[in-house]
N, C-alpha and C positions, 0 to 999 in steps of 0.2 A: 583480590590482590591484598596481602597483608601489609598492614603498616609497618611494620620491622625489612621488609620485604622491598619496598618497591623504594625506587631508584630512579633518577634522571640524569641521561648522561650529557657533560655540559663543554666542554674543551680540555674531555677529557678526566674528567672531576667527578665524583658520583655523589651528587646533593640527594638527601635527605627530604622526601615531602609529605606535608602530614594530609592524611584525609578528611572531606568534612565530613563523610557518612560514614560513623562506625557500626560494626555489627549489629552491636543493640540497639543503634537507631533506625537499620532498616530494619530489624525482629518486632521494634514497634506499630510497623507499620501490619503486623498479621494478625487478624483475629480467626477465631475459632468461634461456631456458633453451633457445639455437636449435636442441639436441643433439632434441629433445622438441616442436618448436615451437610453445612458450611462452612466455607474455609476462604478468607479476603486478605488476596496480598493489597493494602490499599482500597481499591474501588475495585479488585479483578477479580473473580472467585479462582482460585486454585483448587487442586485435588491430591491424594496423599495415595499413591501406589507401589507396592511391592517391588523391589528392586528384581525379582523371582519371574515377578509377574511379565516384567518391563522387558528382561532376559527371553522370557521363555514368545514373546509378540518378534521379538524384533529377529531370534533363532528362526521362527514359523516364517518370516518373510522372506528370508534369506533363502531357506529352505525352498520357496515355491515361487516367489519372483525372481531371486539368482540377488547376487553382492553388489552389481550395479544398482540396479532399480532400490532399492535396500537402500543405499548408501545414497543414492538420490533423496527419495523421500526422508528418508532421518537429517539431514544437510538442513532440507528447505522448513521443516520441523522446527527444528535448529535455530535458523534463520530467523522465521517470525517471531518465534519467544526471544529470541537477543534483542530484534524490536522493538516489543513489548516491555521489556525491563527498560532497554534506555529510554523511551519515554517520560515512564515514571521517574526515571533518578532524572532526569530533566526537571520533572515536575515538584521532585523533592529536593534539589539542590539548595542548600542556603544562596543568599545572594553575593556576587563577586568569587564565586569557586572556581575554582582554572580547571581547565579541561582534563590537566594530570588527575586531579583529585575526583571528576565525576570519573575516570574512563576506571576508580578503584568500585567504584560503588556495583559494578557489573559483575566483579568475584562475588561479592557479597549475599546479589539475589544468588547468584547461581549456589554459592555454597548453602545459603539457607532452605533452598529445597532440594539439597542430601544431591546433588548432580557429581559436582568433584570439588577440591577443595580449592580457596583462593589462589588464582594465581600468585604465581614468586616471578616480577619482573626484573630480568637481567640487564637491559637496558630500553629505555624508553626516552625516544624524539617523537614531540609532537606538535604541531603548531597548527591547530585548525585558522586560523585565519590564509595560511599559505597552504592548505591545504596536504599540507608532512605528516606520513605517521609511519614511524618504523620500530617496532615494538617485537622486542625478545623476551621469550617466558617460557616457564613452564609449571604445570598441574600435578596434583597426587589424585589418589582415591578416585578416580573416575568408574562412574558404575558402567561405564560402555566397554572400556576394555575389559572389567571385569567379567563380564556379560560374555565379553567373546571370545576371551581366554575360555571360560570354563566349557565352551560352546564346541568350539572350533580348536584350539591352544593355539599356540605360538606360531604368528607368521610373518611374512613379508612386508606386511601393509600394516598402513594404522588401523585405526578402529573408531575412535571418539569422536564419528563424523556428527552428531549431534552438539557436540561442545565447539567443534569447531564453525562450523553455522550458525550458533548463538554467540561466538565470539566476533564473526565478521556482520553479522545484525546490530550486535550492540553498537561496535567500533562504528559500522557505516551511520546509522542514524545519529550517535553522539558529534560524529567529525562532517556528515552532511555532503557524503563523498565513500563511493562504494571500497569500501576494505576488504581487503582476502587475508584470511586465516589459515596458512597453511600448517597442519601437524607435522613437523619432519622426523620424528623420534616418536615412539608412542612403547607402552609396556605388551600389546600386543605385539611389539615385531621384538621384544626383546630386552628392550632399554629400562633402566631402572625408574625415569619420572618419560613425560609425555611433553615433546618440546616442542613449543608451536614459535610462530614466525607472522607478524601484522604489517602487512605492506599497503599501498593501493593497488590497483589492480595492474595499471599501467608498468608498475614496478618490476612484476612478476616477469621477466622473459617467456615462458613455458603457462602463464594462466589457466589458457583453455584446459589442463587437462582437469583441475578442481573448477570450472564454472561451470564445465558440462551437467553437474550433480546439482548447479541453481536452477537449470531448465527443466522442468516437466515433461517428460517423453512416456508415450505409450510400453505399456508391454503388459504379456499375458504372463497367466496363472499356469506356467512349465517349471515342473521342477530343473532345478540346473545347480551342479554341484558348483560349489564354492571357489572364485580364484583364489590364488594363493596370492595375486598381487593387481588386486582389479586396477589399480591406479593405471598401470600401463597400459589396461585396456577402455581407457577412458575418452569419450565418444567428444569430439571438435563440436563446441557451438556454431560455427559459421565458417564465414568466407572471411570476419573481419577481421581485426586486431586483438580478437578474445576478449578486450576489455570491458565489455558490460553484460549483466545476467540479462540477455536477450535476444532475440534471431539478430541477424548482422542487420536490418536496420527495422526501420520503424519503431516498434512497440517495443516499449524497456518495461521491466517491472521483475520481482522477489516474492510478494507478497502472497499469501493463500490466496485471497480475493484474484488475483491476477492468474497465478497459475490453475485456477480451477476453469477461468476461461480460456488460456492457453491447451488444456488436455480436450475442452471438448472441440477448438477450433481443427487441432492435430487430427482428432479424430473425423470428423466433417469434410475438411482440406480434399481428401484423398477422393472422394463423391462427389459425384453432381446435385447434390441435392441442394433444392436454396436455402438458402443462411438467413434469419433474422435477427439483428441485431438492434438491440432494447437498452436503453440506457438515458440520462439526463444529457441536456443540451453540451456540451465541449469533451466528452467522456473519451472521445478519444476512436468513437465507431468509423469513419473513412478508413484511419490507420488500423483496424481492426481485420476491416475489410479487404486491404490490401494484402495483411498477413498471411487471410485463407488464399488468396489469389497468389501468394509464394509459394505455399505448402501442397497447392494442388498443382495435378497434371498440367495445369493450363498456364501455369510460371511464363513460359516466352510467346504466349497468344495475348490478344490485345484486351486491357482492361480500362473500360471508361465509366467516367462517374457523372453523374448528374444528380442534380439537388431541384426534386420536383417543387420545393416551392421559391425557385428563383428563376421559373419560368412561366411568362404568364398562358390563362389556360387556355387562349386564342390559341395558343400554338405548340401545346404541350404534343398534342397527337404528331404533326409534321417534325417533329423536336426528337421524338420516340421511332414512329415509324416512318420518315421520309415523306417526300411529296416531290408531287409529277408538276412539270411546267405547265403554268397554267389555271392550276388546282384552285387558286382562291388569286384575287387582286392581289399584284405584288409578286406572286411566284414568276417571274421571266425564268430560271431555268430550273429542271431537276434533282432536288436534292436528298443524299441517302440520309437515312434516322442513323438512330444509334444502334439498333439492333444490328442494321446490318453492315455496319460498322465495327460491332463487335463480335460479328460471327468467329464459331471458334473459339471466343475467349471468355470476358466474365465484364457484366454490366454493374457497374452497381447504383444502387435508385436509394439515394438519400432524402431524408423525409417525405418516408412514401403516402404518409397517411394526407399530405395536401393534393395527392393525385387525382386531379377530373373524376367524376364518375365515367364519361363517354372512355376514358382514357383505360380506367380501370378497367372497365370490360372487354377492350381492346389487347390491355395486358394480361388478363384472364386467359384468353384464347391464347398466346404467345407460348405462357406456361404449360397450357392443358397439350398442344399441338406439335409447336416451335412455328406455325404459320400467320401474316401477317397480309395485308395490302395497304402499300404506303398512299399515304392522301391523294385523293383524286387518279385514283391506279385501281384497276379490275385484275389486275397481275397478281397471283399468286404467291408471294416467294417462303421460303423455308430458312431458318436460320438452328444453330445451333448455338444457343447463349447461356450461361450460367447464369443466374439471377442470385445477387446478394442487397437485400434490403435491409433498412434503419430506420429507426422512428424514434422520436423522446415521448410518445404520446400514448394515450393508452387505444389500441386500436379496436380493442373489443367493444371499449366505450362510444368509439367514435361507428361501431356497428349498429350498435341497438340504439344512436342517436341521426342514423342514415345514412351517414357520409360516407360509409368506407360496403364495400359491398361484404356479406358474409362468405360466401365461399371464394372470392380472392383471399378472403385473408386466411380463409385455411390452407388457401394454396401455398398461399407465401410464409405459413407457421408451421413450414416442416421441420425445422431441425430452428427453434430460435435460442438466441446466447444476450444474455441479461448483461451487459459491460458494468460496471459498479462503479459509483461514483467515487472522488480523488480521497474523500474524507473517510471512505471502507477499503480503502489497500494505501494506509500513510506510510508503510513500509516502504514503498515507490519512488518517494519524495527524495531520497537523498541520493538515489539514481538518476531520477529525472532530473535534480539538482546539478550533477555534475556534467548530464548530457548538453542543457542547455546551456550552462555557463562555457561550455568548449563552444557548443555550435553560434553561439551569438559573439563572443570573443573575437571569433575569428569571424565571423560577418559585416562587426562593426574594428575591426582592428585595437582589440580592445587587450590587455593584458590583465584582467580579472583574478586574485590572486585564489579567493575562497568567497567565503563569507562569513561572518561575526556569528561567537555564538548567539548574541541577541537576535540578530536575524534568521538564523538555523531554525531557535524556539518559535517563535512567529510564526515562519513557515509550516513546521510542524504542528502549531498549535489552530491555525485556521482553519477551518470547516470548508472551503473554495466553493460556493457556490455555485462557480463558473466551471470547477471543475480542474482537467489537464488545461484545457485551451487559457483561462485564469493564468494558471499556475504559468504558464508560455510568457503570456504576457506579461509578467510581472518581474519573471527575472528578464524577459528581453529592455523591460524602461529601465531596472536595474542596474544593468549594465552601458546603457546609454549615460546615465546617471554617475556612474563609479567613475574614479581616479587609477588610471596604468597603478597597474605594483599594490594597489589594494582591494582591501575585500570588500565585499557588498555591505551595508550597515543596514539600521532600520529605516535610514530617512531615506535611500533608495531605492527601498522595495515599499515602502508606507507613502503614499504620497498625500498631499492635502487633498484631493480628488478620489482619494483609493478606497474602496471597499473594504478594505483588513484596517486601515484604520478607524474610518465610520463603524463600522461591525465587528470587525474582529475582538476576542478573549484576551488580548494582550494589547494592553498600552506603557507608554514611558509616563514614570512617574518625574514626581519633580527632582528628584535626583539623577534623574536622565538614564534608568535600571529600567529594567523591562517584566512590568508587572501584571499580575492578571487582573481583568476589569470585574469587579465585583457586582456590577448591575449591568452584567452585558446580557442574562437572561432577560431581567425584570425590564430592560429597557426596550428590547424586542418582542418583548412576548405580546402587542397590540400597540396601535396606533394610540390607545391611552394609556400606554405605559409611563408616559412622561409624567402624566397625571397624577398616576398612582405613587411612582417612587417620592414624586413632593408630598402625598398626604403622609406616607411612613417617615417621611423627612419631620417633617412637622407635629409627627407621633413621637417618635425620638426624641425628639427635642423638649416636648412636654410632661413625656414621661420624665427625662432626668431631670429637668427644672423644678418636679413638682417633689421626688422623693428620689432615694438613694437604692437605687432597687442594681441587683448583680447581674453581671453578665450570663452567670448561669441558671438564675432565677427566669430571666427573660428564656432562653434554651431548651431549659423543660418545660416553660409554660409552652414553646410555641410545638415543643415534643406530647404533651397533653391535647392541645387544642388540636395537630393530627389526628391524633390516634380517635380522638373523640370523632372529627370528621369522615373518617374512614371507616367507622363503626370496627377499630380493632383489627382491620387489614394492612398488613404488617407491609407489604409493597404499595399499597398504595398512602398507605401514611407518609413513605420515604420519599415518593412519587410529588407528593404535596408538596414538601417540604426542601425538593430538589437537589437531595442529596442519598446516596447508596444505601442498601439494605446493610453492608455493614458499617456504611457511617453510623446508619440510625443504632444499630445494635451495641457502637460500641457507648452513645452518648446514652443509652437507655442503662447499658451495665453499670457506667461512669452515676446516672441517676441513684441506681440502687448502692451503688456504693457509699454515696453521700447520704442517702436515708432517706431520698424524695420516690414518694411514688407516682405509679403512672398514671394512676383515676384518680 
């Protein structure tokens, strides 16, 4: 968005706002390393492709998956790199920037890697604490209509589904509340510039027909000639209200990470085959597990769950397969398991790997068969069950150390899906953000307006340990916590108790601004960390007491003493020194500049 350009509109009145990131401060931010051929925006590596080349991929897809699927995948493309910038200009904001002036620094990446040029905003409301964004613009020079003009020519529909997906990426993680970007003008249908439209989702009357293109859907390699207006033929996410990039309920998410397990669940959903689902402790596998259980045949037959290690192993088997009156002390009358319980429909066995060995071979036969005899019963019976199993554990490990039998667990590793933890799809974050501030609002009668951007950064910048289930808990004390008609702050989601304060990369300084913790490696990285940061405390200190030595004298000495350590291994020197191969490259150039060398 250019500074001459952008605009807020105010009771009517169109103020003037300056930026704090100008072009050449994000251009600062790129090195070039062509010795290496590398290219860092920041910490990220980029890459440099023929706008020809870019034409002639995205032509080829159209051509053999058809304009939907096309327009999908370029969307969700889109999507994540809008992510990925706002992060960064999150990370690169000076401190006290109003949200008007980070949501300018989004034109900037995008212009700077040749995509289209800064948006020109028409008008702009926006108020992330309330959760408001209504944003009027438009773009030039976009290489996507270019691409499909020369392609296709002139038609119906827009084109710059790419830009518009990095626009509702950007907007959703900087504002911490999912934004839709729609194009309503574009130079493919005609119009002289490309005019887009920034709402929330809720805003949208008609959503579903642009979220269809945020979900992942199957389709094969048939060629299919091109609509002239695939918009109209654009495929309904759900049954719900359209408002969020996900089936109408459970599992929300945008993310590569996310959608790469959404294509392979889609795919699985439609078979009986059993599902393995891998993943760290709160990742979100029950709700994972339900999803396949929507997607498949068996949607209105019965689905039950059980969590093998919250029952004890006395009675895992009667628990599984039933028991007859009598069976053991205590059984006074006949009871059915689960299996045949869920005859028909779909079992699923949470933390399978605490499963009895007796139990396991019992479920072995179940798999290999569908046949079963409940406790204390010579009876035969026969079920038809889906099997969807979870583990956070490594189960091969727990093979070749006895527990887990080996050919159950090739039974049960026919189709398995890896869920990925909170802190490899943080794309998610400002979806799951809006889902749970509705759904606990209204649980605890709460009138929650948004949330600060200090607490947005936070959220964003935490590693979750704990995962989704964390992440749950932390805006539900949150909101216990807030005041009707305001947003969530830091002291409501931090608490004296909290994990993101002990541990987290972000704390409040003494000016009550929200900074990043500068020894939050060194302070975790061993139980003697404590130790260590006091002896470099006490080195500091001796050092400048004793002599007048530079900040960047100390910088290359500790860039020498890498390189020396690493015997000349250029990633592991940077490795050392816990900072990017183009950090280290650009203080190593910064080195030669100044006339210090590096032996």
């Amino acid at each position: 968005m250019s500074k001459k350009s952008l605009s807020r509109k105010t009771d009517g009145v169109m103020e003037r706002a300056t930026p704090s990131l100008e072009p050449g401060d994000v251009l600062k931010h790129l090195h070039f390393n062509p010795a290496e051929g590398l290219i860092w925006l920041e910490d990220r590596r980029m890459v440099l492709l023929h706008v020809e080349s870019l034409g002639a991929l995205r032509q080829e897809f159209i051509l053999n998956v058809g304009m939907e699927a096309t327009r999908g995948l370029l969307t969700r493309f889109g999507y994540t790199a809008g992510c990925r910038d706002a992060e960064l200009a999150l990370k690169l904001q000076p401190a006290g920037t109003s949200v008007e002036q980070l949501l300018i620094s989004g034109g900037y990446f995008h212009a700077l890697q040749g995509i289209v040029s800064p948006p020109i905003v028409l008008t702009q409301e926006v108020d992330i604490e309330k959760g408001s964004c209504h944003i009027d613009f438009y773009w030039k020079n976009s290489y996507e209509d270019q691409s499909h003009i020369e392609a296709f020519g002139i038609g119906g529909s827009p084109a710059c589904w790419m830009e518009t997906g990095y626009a509702s990426g950007f907007l959703s993680t900087c504002l911490g509340r999912r934004i839709l970007v729609r194009e309503v003008e574009c130079r493919a249908m005609g119009a002289d510039v490309c005019h887009c439209i920034a709402r929330p989702v809720e805003d949208w009357p008609d959503a579903e027909l642009d979220l269809a293109y945020y979900e992942p859907r199957p389709f094969s390699f048939a060629p299919q000639v091109p609509s002239a207006r695939p918009a109209e033929r654009a495929i309904p996410i759900g049954k719900g209200d359209g408002s969020r990039f996900s089936n109408d309920e459970g599992v929300i998410g945008a993310s590569v990470a996310f959608n790469t397990v959404m294509h392979k669940i889609q795919r699985v959903a439609s078979t009986t085959a059993t599902v393995l689902l891998l993943g760290e402790s709160g990742v979100g596998k029950s709700a994972f597990a339900r999803q396949v259980r929507r997607l498949s045949a068996r949607a209105d037959k019965p689905f039950l769950e059980i969590n093998c290690a919250a029952i004890p192993e006395s009675l895992m088997e009667a628990e599984l397969f039933g028991v007859e009156r009598g069976a053991y002390t205590g059984a006074g009358e006949a009871r059915p398991g689960r299996f045949q319980v869920a005859d028909g429909g779909t079992l699923f066995l949470d933390e399978i790997g605490s499963l009895p060995m007796t139990a396991q071979g019992k479920l072995l036969r179940v798999l290999q068969t569908g046949e079963f005899e409940a406790l204390g019963s010579a009876v035969t019976k026969k079920v038809d069950v889906r099997i969807i199993a979870a583990t956070n554990e490594n189960l091969w490990a727990a093979v070749n150390e006895g527990r887990f039998r080996e050919d159950l667990f090739y039974r049960l590793n026919v189709f398995p899906i890896q869920i990925p933890p909170l802190r490899e799809r943080r794309d998610d974050i400002p979806l799951l953000l809006e889902h749970l501030l509705r759904k606990y609002s209204e649980r605890y009668g709460r009138r929650i307006s948004g949330v600060t951007a200090q607490a947005l950064q936070i959220l964003l910048s935490y590693r979750w340990p704990g995962n989704v289930r964390e992440f749950e808990n932390v805006i539900e004390r949150g909101i216990i916590l807030g005041e009707d008609d305001q947003p969530l702050g830091y002291h409501q989601l931090v608490t004296v108790d909290s994990e993101m304060g002990a541990h987290g990369p972000m704390a409040l300084n003494e000016l009550g601004l929200l900074t990043e913790k500068r020894d939050y490696d060194l302070d975790d990285a061993s139980p003697e960390a404590g130790h260590e940061a006091e002896a470099l405390n006490v080195w500091a200190e001796g050092i400048v007491a004793r002599s007048q030595v530079s900040m960047a004298f100390i910088e290359n000495t500790l860039v020498k003493a890498a390189f020396k350590a690493a015997q000349g291994n250029f990633t592991k020197a940077a490795g050392l020194l816990g900072i990017t191969r183009a950090q280290l490259s650009y203080r190593i150039k910064k080195m030669e500049e100044d006339g210090a060398s590096l032996y």
